[in-house]
N, C-alpha and C positions, 0 to 999 in steps of 0.2 A: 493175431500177432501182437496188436498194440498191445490187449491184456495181458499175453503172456509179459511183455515186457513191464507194463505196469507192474506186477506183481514182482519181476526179478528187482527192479529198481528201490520195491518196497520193503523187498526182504534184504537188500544190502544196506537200505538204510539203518534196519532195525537191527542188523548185526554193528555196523558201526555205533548207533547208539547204546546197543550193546556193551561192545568194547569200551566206548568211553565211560559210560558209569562205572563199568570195573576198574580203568583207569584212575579214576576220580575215585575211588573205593579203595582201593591201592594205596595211592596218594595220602587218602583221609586219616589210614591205620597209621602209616607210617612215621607220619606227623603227628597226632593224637592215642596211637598206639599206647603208649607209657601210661595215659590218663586215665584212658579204658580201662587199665591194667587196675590201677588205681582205689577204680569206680565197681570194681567186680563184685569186691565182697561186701561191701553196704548195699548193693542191688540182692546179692545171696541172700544178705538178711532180710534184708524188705520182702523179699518173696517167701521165704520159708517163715518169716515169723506176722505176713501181711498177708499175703494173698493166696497160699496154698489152705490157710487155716479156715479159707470163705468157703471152702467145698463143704465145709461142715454146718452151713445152712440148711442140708439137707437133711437134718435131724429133726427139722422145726415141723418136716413133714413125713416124721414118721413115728411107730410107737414105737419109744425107747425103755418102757416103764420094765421089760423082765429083759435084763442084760444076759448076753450069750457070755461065755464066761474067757471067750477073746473079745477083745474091744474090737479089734479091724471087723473081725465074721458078725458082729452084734450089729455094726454099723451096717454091713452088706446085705446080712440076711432079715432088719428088723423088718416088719411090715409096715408098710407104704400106709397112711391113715389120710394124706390131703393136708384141708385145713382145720380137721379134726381139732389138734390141740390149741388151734388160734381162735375154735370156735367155743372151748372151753375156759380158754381164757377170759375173753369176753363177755362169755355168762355171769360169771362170778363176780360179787361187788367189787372183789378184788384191783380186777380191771382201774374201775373208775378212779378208785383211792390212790394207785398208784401213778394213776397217770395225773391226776387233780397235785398230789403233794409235788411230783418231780417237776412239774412245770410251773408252780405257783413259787415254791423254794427257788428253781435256778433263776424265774423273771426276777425275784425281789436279791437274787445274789449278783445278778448283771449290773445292775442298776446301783447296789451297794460299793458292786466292784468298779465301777465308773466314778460315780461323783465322791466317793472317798479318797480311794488314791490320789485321784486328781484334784484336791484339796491339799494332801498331806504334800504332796507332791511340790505344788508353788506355794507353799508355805516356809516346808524346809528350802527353798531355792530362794527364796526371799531372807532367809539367816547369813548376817554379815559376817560372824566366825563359823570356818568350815571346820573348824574342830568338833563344834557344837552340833553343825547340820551331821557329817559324818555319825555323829556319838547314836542322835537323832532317828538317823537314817537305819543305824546296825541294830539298834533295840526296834525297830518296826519290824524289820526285814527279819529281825530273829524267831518267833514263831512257826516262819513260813519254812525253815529247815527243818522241825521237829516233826515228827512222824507223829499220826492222828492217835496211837497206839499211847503216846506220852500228854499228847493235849486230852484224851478222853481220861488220864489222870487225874492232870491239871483240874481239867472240871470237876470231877470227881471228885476232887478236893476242896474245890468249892462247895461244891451242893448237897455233898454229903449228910442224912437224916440225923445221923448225932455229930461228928467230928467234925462236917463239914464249915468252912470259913463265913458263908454268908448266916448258915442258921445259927453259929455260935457268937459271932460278933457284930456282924451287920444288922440282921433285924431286931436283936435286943437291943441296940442302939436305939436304932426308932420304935421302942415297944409291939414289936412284931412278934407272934408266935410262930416256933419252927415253921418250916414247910417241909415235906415229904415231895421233895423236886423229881425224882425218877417214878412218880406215880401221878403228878399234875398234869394232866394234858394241855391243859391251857398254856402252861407257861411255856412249852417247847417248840411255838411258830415265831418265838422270840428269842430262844436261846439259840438255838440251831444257826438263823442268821448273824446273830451279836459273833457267836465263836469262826462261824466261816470266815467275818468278818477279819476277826481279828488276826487268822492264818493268813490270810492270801490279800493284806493291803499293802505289806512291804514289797512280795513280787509288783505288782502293778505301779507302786509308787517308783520302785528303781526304774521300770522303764517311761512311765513318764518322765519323769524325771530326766532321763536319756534325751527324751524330747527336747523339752525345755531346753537344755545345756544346747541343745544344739541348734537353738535358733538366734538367727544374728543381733551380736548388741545394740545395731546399728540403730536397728526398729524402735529400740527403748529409746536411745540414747535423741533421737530425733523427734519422739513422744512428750520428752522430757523438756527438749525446747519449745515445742507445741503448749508446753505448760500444762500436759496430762499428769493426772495424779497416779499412785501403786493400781486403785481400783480400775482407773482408764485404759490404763496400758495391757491390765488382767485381762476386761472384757473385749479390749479393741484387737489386743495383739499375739497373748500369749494361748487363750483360748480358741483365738478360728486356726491359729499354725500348727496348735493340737488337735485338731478336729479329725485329721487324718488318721492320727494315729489311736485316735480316740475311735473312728468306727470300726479300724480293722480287729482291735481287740474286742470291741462289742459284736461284731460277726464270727468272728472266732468264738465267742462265748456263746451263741447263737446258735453255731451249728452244733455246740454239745447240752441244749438246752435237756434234752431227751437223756443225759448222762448224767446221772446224780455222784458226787462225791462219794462213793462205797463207804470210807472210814469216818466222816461224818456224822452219817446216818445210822449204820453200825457199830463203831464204837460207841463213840460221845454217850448217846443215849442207856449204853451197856446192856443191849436185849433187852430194856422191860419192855415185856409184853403188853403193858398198859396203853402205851406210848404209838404201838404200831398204828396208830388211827392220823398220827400226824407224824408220825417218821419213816412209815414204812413207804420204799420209794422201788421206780423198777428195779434198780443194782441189788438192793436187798432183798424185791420179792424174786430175782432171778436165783440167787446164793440160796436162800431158806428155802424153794422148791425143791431143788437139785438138792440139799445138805438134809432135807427133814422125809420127799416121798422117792428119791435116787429117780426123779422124771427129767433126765434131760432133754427129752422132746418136747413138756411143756417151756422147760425153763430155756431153748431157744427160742421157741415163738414168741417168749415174752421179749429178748434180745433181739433177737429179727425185727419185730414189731417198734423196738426201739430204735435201730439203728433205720429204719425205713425212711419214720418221722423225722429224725434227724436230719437225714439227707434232702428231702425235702423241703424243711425248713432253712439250711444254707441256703438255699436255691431261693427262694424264695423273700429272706433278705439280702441276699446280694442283690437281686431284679430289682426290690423297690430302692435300696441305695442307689443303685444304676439309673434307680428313671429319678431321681434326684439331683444325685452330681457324679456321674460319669467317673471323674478320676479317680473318685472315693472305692469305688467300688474292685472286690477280689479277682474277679475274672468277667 
């Protein structure tokens, strides 16, 4: 008897709790309802253009090399191979080169994109006419709108074997013979960074910048009767209040260490082939697999193998910012 009653008193509980989170669910739509409504179609696209498109992982582990002449039925019916094409990957020197260049280029672009901006940054914030800083600010920032289609011009223009600006004006200044720039391999562990450089210091410097502007005068202004000089106040004040926002964009770059810039690497250098010993990166040895032998099963496992690393590595500096300083850190 007791049981049976335990049991009746258990199951009215759970229908009253029941009841109440549907209440409380009720409640929630009706109030937040409109926001939902809102919030549908940015989730639609987050799903159809993020995370339906991850089923296609399954290609990494299959052979794709003789396509069925539907996509869907090629996809369903190819054969299942494992990690055949990850094991082919890795064979090939290929491998090493690509993974040696995309992580050697993004560590020394991390690093460029840190202590540059953040120079240019309290540089123009330290300019008494903001006409000036503005002028300043819009020719940095201008670069970073042009599409790499119009900078691998640009360079082009520069490096060019006969027309180009530096062979025709700059090294006969210094008694220099032409250079044949798109056949030099040496020079392009230096050009690649100089031009990334040059694209993406105005992003970074607006949002420093951002920073800056928004920390209180008050700090300076009490510096200043401390009798600290521009340099004291840089390394005492302005620099630890940016420190935040300094590692979030350096983990942010972090976790796309394994992502090379496609049009960088691809353009700029304009295919020579000479060149692929120091430009060729995973983005492009994924494109020139897929575009040259139609293997999209190797050319995922190179992507797979990419985004893997990646992920990993967020992980992995978030932990050590975390065992550093806690707040710093993304999650």
């Amino acid at each position: 008897m007791r049981k049976k009653k335990h049991k009746e008193v258990a199951r009215e509980e759970n229908r009253n709790e029941a009841g109440g989170n549907w209440m409380a669910l009720t409640r929630n739509l009706r109030k937040y309802g409109m926001f939902y409504l809102m919030l549908l179609p940015g989730f639609l696209i987050l799903l159809v253009n993020n995370y339906i498109p991850m089923l296609g992982v399954v290609i990494a582990f299959k052979n794709m090399t003789y396509p069925h002449a539907n996509i869907f039925m090629n996809f369903i019916d190819s054969e299942w191979v494992g990690f055949e094409n990850f094991k082919y990957l890795f064979k090939t020197s290929d491998a090493w080169i690509i993974t040696r260049n995309t992580l050697l280029y993004n560590s020394l672009f991390i690093v460029l994109n840190l202590v540059i901006p953040v120079a240019f940054a309290i540089m123009l914030n330290e300019l008494r006419s903001k006409f000036l800083a503005r002028f300043h600010q819009s020719i940095i920032f201008l670069p970073y709108i042009l599409s790499w289609v119009v900078v691998s011009y640009l360079v082009y223009g520069l490096l060019h074997d006969k027309n180009g600006f530096v062979n025709t004006t700059l090294l006969p200044f210094f008694g220099v013979d032409p250079v044949q720039w798109y056949f030099k391999i040496e020079a392009w562990p230096y050009i690649l960074p100089i031009v990334n450089t040059i694209k993406n210091v105005g992003y970074y410097m607006v949002l420093y910048m951002a920073a800056i502007i928004g920390i209180d005068d008050e700090y300076y202004e009490a510096a200043t009767i401390d009798g600290a000089g521009k340099w004291q106040q840089i390394l005492k004040i302005t620099l630890p209040l940016l420190m935040p926002v300094m590692i979030i964009m350096t983990l942010l770059q972090v976790g796309r260490i394994f992502y090379a810039d496609f049009g960088l690497f691809y353009q700029v250098p304009k295919e020579s082939g000479v060149l692929f010993p120091v430009t060729n990166v995973i983005d492009t040895y994924v494109y020139r697999t897929f575009l040259a032998m139609g293997d999209s099963g190797l050319s995922s496992a190179a992507g797979l193998y990419q985004s893997t690393v990646g992920f990993v590595l967020v992980f992995l500096a978030n932990w050590f910012v975390r065992r550093i300083d806690k707040d710093s850190a993304l999650f």
